[in-house]
VEXSELUM-285484 format. One record per residue: residue number from 1; residue in one letter; z negated, y, x negated of N, C-alpha, C in turn. Coordinates in Angstrom, 2 decimals. Each point is the difference from the previous one (the first is absolute). Layout:
<atoms>
   num   residuo       nzz       nyy       nxx      cazz      cayy      caxx       czz       cyy       cxx
   NUM         a         Z         Y         X         Z         Y         X         Z         Y         X
...
</atoms>
This chain:
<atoms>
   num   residuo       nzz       nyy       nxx      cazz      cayy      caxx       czz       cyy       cxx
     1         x      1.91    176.22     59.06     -0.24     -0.43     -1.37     -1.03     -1.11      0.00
     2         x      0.29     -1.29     -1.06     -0.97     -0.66      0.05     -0.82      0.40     -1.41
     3         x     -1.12      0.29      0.13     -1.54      0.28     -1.26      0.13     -1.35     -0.72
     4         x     -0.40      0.61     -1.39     -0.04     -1.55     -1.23     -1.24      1.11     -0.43
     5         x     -1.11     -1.19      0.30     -1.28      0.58     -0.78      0.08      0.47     -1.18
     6         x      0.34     -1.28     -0.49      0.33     -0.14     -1.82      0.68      1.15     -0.57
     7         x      1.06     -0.19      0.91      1.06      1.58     -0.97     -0.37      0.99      0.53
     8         x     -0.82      0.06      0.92     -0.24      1.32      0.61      0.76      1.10      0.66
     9         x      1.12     -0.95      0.71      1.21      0.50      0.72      0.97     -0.78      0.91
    10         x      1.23      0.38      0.31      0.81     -0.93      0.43      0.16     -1.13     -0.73
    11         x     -0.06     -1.30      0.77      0.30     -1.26     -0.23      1.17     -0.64     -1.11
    12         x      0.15     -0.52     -0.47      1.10     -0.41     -0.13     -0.05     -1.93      0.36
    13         x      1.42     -0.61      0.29      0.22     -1.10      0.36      0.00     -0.60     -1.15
    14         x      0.91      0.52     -1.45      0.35     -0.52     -0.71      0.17      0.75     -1.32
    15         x     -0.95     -1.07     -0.69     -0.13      1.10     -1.68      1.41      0.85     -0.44
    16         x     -0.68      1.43      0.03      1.27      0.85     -0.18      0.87      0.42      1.09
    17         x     -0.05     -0.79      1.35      0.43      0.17      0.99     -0.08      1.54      0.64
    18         x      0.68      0.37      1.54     -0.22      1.31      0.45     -1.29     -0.49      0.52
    19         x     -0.75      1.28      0.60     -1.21      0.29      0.72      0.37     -0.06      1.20
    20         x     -1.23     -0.55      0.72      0.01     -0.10      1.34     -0.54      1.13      0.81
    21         x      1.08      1.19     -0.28     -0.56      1.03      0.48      1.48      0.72      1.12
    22         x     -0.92      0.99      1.25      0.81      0.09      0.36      1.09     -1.03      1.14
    23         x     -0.70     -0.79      0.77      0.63     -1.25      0.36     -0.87      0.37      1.84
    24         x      0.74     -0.68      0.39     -0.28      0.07      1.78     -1.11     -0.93     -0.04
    25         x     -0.99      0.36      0.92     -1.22     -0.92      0.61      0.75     -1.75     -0.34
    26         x      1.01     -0.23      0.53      0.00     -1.76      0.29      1.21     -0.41     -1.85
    27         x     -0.04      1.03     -0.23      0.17     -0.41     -1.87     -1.11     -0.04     -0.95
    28         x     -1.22      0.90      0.73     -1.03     -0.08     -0.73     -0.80     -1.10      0.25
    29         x      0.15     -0.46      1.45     -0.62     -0.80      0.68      0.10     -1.34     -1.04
    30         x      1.34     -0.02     -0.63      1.04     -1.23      0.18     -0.68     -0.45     -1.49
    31         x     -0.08      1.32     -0.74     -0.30      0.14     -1.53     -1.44     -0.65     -0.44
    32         x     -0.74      0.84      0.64     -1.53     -0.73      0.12     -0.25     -1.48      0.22
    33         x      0.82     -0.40      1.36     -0.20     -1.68      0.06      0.45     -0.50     -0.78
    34         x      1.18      0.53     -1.21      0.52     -1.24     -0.82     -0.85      0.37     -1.04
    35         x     -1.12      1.03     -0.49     -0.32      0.04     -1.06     -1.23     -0.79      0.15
    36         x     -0.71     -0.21      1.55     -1.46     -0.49      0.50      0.76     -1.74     -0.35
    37         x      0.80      0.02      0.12      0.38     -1.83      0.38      0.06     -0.15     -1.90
    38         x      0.50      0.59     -0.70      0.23      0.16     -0.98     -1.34     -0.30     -1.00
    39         x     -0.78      1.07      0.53     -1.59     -0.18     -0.44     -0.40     -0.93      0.50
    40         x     -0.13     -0.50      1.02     -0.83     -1.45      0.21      0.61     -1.22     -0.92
    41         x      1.50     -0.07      0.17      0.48     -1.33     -0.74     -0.49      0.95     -1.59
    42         x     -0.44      0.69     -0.89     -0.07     -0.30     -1.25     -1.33      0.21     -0.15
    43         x     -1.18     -0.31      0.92     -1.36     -0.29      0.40      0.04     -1.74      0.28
    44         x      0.59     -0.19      0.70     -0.54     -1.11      0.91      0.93     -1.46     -1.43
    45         x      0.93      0.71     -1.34      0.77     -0.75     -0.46     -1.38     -0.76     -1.16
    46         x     -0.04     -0.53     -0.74     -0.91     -0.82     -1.09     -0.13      0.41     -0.92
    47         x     -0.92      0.35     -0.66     -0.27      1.10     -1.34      0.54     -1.09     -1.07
    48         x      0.36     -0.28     -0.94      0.10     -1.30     -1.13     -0.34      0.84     -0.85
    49         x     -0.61      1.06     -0.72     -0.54      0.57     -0.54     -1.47     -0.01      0.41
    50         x     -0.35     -0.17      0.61     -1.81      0.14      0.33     -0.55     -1.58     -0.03
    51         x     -1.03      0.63     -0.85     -0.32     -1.19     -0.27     -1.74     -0.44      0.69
    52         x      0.30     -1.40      0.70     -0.87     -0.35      0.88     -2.03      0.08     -0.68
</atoms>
């Protein structure tokens, strides 16, 4: 299973989506890196709301 702080449970990929629960080591593996790559690009993207 991959942990979602926020929801305080299994993951999900996609609003409303199934949970990432229940899945072999190299699906969980697989799940985590696309959600870490995921989090960096909507970090590393340009706020246009914040103002300097």
């Amino acid at each position: 299973m991959v942990y979602d702080r926020e929801l305080k449970g299994p993951a999900q990929l996609k609003k409303n989506g199934p949970f990432a629960e229940k899945l072999t080591k190299e699906q969980a593996e697989y799940v985590k890196q696309t959600l870490t790559e995921s989090l960096i690009a909507q970090v590393s993207r340009p706020n246009p709301e914040r103002v300097p």
